[in-house]
C-alpha positions as YAML, in Angstrom:
chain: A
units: angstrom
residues:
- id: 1
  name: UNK
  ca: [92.48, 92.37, 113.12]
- id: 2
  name: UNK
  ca: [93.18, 95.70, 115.49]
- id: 3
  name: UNK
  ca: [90.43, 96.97, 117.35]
- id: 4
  name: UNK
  ca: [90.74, 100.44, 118.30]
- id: 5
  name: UNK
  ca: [88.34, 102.60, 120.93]
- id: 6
  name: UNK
  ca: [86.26, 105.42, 120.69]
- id: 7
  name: UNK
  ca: [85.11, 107.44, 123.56]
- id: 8
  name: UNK
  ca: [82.12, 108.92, 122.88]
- id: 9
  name: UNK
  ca: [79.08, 110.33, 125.34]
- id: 10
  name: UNK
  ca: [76.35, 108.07, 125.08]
- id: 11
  name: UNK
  ca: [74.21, 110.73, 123.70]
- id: 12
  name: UNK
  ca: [76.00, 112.11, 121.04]
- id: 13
  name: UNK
  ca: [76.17, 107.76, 120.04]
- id: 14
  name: UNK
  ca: [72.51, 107.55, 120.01]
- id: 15
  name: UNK
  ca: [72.14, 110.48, 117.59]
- id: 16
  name: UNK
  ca: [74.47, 108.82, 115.38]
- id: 17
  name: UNK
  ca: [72.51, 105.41, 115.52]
- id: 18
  name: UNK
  ca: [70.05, 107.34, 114.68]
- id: 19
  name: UNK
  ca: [70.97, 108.82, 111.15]
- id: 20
  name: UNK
  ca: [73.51, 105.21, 110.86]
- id: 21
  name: UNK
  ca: [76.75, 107.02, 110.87]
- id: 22
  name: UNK
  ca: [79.01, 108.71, 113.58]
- id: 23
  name: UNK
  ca: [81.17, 112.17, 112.01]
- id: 24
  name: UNK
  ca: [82.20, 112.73, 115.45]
- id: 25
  name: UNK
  ca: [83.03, 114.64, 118.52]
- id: 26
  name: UNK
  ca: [83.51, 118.99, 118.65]
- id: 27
  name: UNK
  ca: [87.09, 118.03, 119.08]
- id: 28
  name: UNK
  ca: [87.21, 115.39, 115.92]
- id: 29
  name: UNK
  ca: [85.24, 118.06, 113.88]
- id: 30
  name: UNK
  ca: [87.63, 120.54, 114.93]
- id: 31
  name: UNK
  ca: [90.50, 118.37, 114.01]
- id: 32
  name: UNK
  ca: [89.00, 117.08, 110.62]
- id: 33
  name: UNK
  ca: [89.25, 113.40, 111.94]
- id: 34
  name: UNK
  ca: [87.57, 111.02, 114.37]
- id: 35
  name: UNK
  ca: [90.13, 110.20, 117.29]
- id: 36
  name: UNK
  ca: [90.67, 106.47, 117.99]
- id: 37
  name: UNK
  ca: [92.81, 104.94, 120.70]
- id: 38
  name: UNK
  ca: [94.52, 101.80, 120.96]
- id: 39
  name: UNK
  ca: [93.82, 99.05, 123.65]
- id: 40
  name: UNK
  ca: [96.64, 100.44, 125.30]
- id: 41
  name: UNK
  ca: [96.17, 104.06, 124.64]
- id: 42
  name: UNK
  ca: [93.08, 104.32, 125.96]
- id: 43
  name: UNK
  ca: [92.75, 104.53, 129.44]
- id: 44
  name: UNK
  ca: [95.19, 107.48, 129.07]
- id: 45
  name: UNK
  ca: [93.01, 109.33, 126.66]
- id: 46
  name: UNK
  ca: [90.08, 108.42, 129.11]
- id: 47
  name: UNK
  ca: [92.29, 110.24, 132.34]
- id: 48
  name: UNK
  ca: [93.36, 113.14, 129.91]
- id: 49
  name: UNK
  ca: [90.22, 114.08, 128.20]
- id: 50
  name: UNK
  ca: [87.52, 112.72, 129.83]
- id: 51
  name: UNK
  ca: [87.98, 112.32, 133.50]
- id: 52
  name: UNK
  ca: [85.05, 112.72, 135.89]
- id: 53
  name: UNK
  ca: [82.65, 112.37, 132.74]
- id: 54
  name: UNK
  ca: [79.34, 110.49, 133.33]
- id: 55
  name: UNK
  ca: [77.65, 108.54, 131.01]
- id: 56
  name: UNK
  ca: [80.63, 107.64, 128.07]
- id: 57
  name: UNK
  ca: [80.64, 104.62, 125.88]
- id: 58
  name: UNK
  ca: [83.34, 102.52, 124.79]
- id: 59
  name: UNK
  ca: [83.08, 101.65, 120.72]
- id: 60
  name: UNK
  ca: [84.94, 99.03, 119.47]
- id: 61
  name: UNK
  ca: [86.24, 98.94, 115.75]
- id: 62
  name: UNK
  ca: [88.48, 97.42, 113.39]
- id: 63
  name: UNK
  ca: [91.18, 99.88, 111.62]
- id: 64
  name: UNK
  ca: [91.63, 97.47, 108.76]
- id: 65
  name: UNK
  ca: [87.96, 97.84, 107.71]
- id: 66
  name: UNK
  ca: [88.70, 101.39, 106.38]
- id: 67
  name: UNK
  ca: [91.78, 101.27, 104.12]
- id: 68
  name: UNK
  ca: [93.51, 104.44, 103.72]
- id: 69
  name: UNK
  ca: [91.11, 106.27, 105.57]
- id: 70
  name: UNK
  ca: [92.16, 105.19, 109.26]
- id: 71
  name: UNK
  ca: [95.87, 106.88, 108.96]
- id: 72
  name: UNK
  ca: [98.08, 106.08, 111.97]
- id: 73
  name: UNK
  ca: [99.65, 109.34, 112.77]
- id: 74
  name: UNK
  ca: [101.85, 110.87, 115.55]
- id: 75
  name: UNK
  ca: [99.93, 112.48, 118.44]
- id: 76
  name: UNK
  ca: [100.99, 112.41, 122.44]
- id: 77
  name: UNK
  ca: [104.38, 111.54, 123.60]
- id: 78
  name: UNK
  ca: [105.15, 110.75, 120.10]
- id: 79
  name: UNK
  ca: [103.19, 107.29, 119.92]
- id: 80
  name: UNK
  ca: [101.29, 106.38, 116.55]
- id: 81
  name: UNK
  ca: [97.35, 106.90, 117.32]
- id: 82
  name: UNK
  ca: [94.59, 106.02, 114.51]
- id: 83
  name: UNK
  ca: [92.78, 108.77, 113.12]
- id: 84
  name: UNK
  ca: [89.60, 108.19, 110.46]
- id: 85
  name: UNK
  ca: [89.08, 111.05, 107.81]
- id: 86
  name: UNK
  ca: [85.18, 109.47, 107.53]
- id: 87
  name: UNK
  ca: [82.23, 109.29, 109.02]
- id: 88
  name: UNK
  ca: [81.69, 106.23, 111.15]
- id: 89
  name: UNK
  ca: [79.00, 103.70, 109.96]
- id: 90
  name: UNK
  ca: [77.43, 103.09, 113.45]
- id: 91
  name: UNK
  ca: [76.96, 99.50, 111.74]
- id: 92
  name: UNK
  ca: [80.91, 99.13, 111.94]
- id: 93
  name: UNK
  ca: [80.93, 98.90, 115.82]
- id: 94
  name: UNK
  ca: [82.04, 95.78, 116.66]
- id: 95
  name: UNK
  ca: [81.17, 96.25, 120.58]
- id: 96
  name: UNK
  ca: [79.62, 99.40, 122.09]
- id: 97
  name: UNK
  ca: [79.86, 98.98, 126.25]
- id: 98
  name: UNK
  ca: [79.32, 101.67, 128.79]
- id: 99
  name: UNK
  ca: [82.36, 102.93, 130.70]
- id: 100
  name: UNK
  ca: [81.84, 103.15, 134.59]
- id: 101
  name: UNK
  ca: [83.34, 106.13, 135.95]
- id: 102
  name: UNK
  ca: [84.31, 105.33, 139.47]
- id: 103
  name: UNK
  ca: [84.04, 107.65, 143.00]
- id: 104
  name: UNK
  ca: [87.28, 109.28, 142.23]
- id: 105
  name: UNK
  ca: [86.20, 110.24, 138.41]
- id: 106
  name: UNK
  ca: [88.63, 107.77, 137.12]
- id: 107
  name: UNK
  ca: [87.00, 105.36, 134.70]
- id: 108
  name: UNK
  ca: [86.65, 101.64, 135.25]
- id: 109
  name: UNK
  ca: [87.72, 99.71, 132.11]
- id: 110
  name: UNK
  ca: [88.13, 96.49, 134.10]
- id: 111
  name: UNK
  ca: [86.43, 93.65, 131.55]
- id: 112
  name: UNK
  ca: [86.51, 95.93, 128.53]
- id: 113
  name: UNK
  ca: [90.25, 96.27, 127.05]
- id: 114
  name: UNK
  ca: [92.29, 92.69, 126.45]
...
């Protein structure tokens, strides 16, 4: 099993529980895929992107669970990062935690990565 991270503002997750299913982000619209992270990927896409952002959730899934559709594709610094061409059953989160963003703006993923 691989777990790979979303993160998403906790309001655009809530409109997705909402209707059950996730089809993303501006940027993941824009790009014609939702944008995953690995474990170790994702405190670096956290710094990059999303620094200083209140209020961001963590979701949890596994890449398996989506066959073809989760492609692992070149992206920053040449590393492999999962992409889904789908919309995201909101019922495939394994975990869903909130990210604190510390005084600096750096976010605090102490207890929520392996």
């Amino acid at each position: 099993m691989t777990l790979v991270y979303k993160i998403v503002p906790r309001t655009l997750w809530r409109d997705a529980e909402a209707i059950g299913q996730f089809a993303g982000a501006t940027v993941d619209l824009a790009d014609g895929f939702i944008h995953f992270s690995t474990a170790e990927q994702t405190r670096e896409t956290a710094a990059k992107h999303f620094r200083g952002e209140p209020d961001l959730l963590m979701v949890a899934v596994e890449a398996e669970e989506f066959g073809a559709a989760m492609k692992w594709e070149v992206s920053r610094g040449g590393a492999l990062f999962p992409h889904l061409y789908a919309a995201l059953p909101t019922t495939a989160a394994r975990s869903v935690a909130a990210i604190p963003l510390a005084p600096d703006g750096a976010h605090d993923f102490a207890g929520l990565l392996p």
